[in-house]
Structures are given as structure tokens and as C-alpha cells.
C-alpha positions in Angstrom: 0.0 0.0 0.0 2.9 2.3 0.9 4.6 1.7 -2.4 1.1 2.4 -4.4 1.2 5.5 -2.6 4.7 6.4 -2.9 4.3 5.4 -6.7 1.4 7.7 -7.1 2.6 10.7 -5.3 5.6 10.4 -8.2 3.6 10.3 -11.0 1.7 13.5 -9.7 4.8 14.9 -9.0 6.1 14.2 -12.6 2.6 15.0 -14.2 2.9 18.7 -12.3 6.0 19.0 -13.7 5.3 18.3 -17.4 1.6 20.3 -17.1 3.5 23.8 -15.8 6.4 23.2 -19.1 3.5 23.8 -21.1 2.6 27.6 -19.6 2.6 30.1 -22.3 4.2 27.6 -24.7 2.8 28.2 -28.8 3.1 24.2 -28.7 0.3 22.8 -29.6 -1.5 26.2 -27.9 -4.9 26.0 -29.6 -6.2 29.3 -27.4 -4.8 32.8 -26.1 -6.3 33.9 -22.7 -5.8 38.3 -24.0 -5.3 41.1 -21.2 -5.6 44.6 -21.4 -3.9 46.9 -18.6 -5.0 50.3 -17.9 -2.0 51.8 -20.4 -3.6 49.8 -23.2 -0.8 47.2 -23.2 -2.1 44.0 -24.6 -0.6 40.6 -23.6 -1.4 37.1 -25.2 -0.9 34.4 -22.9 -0.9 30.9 -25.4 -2.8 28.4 -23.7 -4.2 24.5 -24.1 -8.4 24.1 -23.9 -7.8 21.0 -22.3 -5.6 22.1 -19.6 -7.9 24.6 -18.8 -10.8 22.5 -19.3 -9.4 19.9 -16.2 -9.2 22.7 -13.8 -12.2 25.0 -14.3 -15.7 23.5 -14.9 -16.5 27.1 -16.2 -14.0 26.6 -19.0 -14.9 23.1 -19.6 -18.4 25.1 -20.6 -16.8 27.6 -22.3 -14.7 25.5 -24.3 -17.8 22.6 -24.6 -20.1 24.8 -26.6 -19.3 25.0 -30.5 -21.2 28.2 -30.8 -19.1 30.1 -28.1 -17.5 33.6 -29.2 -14.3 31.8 -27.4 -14.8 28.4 -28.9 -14.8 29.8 -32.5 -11.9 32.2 -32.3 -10.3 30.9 -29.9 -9.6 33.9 -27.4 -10.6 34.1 -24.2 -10.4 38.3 -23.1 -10.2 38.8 -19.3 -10.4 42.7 -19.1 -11.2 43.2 -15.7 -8.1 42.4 -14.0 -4.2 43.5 -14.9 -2.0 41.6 -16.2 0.4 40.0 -13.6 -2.5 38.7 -11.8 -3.9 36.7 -14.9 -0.6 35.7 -15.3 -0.6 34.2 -11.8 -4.0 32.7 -12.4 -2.9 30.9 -15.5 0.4 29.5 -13.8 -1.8 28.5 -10.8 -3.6 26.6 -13.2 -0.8 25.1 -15.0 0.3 23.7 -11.3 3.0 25.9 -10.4 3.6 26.2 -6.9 6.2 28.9 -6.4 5.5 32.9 -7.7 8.2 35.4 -7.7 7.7 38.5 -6.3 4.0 38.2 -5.6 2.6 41.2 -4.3 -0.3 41.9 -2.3 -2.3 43.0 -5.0 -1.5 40.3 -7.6 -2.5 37.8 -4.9 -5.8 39.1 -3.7 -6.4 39.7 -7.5 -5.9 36.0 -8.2 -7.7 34.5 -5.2 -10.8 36.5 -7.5 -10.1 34.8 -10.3 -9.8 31.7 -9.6 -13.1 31.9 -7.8 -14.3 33.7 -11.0 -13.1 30.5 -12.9 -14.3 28.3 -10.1 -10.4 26.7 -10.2 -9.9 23.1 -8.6 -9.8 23.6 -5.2 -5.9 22.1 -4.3 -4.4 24.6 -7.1 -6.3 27.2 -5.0 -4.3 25.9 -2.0 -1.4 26.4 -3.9 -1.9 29.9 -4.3 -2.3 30.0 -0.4 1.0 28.6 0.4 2.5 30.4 -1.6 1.3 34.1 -0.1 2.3 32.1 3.6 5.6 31.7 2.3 5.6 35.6 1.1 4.7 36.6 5.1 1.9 39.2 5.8 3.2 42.8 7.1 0.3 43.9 9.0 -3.4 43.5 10.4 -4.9 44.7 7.3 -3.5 42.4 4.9 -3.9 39.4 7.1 -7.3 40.3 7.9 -8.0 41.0 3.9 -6.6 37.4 3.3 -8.6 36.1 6.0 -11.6 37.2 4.6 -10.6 36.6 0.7 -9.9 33.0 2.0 -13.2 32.5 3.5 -15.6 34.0 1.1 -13.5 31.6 -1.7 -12.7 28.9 0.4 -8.9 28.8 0.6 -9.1 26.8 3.4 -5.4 26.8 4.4 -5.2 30.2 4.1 -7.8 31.5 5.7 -6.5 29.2 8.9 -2.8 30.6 8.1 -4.4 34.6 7.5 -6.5 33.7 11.1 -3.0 32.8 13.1 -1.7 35.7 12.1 -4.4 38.0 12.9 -4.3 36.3 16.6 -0.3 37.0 16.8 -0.9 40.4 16.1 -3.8 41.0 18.3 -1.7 42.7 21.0 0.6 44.7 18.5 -2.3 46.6 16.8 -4.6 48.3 19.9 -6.3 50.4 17.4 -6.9 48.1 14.8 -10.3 47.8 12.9 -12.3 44.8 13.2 -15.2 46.0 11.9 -14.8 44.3 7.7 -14.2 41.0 9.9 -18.1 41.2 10.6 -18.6 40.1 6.7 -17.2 36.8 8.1 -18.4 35.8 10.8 -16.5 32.3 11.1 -13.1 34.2 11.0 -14.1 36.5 13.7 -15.3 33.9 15.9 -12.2 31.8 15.0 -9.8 34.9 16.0 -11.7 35.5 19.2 -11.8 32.3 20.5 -8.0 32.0 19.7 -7.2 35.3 21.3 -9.4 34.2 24.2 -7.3 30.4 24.7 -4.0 32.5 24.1 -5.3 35.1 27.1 -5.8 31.4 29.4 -3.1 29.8 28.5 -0.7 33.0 29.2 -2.8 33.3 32.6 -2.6 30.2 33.1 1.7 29.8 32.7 1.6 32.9 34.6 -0.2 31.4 37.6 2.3 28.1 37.4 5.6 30.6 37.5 4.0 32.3 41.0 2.9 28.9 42.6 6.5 27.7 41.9 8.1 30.7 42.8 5.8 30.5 46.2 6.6 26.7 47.2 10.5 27.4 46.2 10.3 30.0 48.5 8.6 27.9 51.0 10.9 25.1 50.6 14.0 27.0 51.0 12.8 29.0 53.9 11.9 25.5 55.7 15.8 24.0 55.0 17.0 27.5 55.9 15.8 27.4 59.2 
């Protein structure tokens, strides 16, 4: 059973490997997902229908229907977001697991669009390692992932954006927790969390003086 296992995990492994070659290669591409940015730059990203199709039921329609504007030219435009984080979207998709440089824009950006696309739900996870990896720098970020990750159920991230939101409980007094109310599931996870971190310190703080009290105790009975 191990070796099945073991067996399987390479062949996934390998199978990752070859699908993420094939990002924005013109072999074999038989679509181009088109961008726009705000300049009126246009980028062409070449692209395989049934790559696509695997990951995103919402292609798999697209692409399904003979009479689709995308089916017959074979373009698929996405307008409403910049480039870099279609990019990131499409390499999510492919199976890549690592993103240089990600920034917090191109990732909330790409948590939308793979909801938009309805994207398999472990490349999504991919995606949420990878911001992990990146770090969060304050309360607002971590609390924007938090609630990106709940409302398009990035599961470890929303538990990873949640941890950090408890650390940082203490370092932000004046913090804002009102947006957290659009989610009530993270807000009742970072209370409760804050509130067993509050006991637990209470609690270690309580040991310290009981053995500070019967060292004292002790000592004072051999002293005398």
C-alpha cells in the first residue's frame, strides 16, 4: 500500500512538472487567454483548452459549446483584471507552486479569479501557500486574506491569514475589526483563539508564581 502510494505521489509529482512546461508555450496552444492593462498594453498568454478544461468546470463550458464567441476564435479576453495577476491565475492553473515577487495586489487579485473560474480547489491551496511563504506585514493584509480566503474557500489560508491576525492581536490596539463582521466564522475563530492564548498565558503565569511560592517555602523551611 505504501509503495502504491509512494508510486502515485511520483507520477503526480512528474505529471505537475510536465503540465507547468506547457505555460505560455505556442506548442500545440490551440487558445490565447488576451489582457488589457490600464496603459492599453495588450498581452497574449498561449494556452491548451484542455488544460484549462481539467481545472475550471467554467472553461470546460466555455470550451464545450461549439457556438461560443471563445470556442470559435479561440480567445478568451479577461479585461477586468491587470495583467500579472492573470498571469498568476494561468500559472496557478498550469500547477506551479512557487510565484516570484507576488505582491499583495497580484495575490488578492488572483484569489478573485480563480473563484471567478471556479479553479480546482488544491491549485487554489497552492496559491495559499504560496502568499504564507511571502509573510503578511500587518493587520490589514492578514485580515483582507482572511476574509478573501473564506468568502473563496482557501481553506489553508484562511486558517494561516487567522493565526496571524491572533499573533498580532496585542501589536495593533487600534486596529479595525469591523470588515471581519462580513465573516463571521473568522471573527469567531480569532476571538476564541485570542481568548485560549489570554488562558493559557494566565494560566503559565499562575504556574511561574505557585512555583516561585513553594521554592520559597521550601527553601525558607531548610534555611531554618
Amino acid at each position: 500500500m505504501e509503495t502504491s502510494t509512494t508510486w502515485l505521489k511520483s507520477l503526480r509529482f512528474i505529471m505537475e512538472k510536465l503540465v507547468s512546461r506547457l505555460f505560455n508555450d505556442p506548442t500545440d496552444s490551440d487558445v490565447v487567454i488576451k489582457t488589457k492593462d490600464g496603459d492599453g498594453v495588450e498581452t497574449e498568454f498561449r494556452c491548451h483548452k484542455i488544460i484549462l478544461k481539467m481545472v475550471s468546470p467554467v472553461f470546460k463550458v466555455m470550451f464545450g459549446h461549439e457556438e461560443s464567441v471563445e470556442n470559435k476564435t479561440n480567445v478568451v479576453e479577461i479585461s477586468d483584471y491587470d495583467t500579472k495577476s492573470v498571469k498568476t491565475f494561468l500559472k496557478i492553473a498550469y500547477g506551479f507552486k512557487e510565484f516570484e515577487s507576488l505582491t499583495f495586489d497580484e495575490a488578492r487579485f488572483a484569489i478573485m479569479i480563480c473563484d471567478k473560474y471556479d479553479l480546482d480547489a488544491d491549485l487554489k491551496e497552492n496559491l495559499g501557500s504560496a502568499i504564507s511563504k511571502n509573510g503578511i506585514a500587518d493587520w490589514d493584509s492578514a485580515m483582507t486574506f482572511a476574509i478573501l480566503a473564506s468568502k473563496f474557500n482557501v481553506v489553508n489560508l484562511k486558517n494561516w491569514a487567522t493565526d496571524q491576525l491572533v499573533l498580532m492581536y496585542d501589536d495593533y490596539p487600534d486596529k479595525d475589526m469591523k470588515p471581519l463582521k462580513e465573516c463571521p466564522d473568522v471573527l469567531l475563530d480569532v476571538h476564541e483563539e485570542v481568548v485560549a492564548k489570554k488562558d493559557d498565558e494566565l494560566r503559565d503565569c499562575e504556574n511561574g508564581h505557585q512555583y516561585d511560592y513553594h521554592r520559597s517555602n521550601h527553601s525558607n523551611g531548610w534555611m531554618n
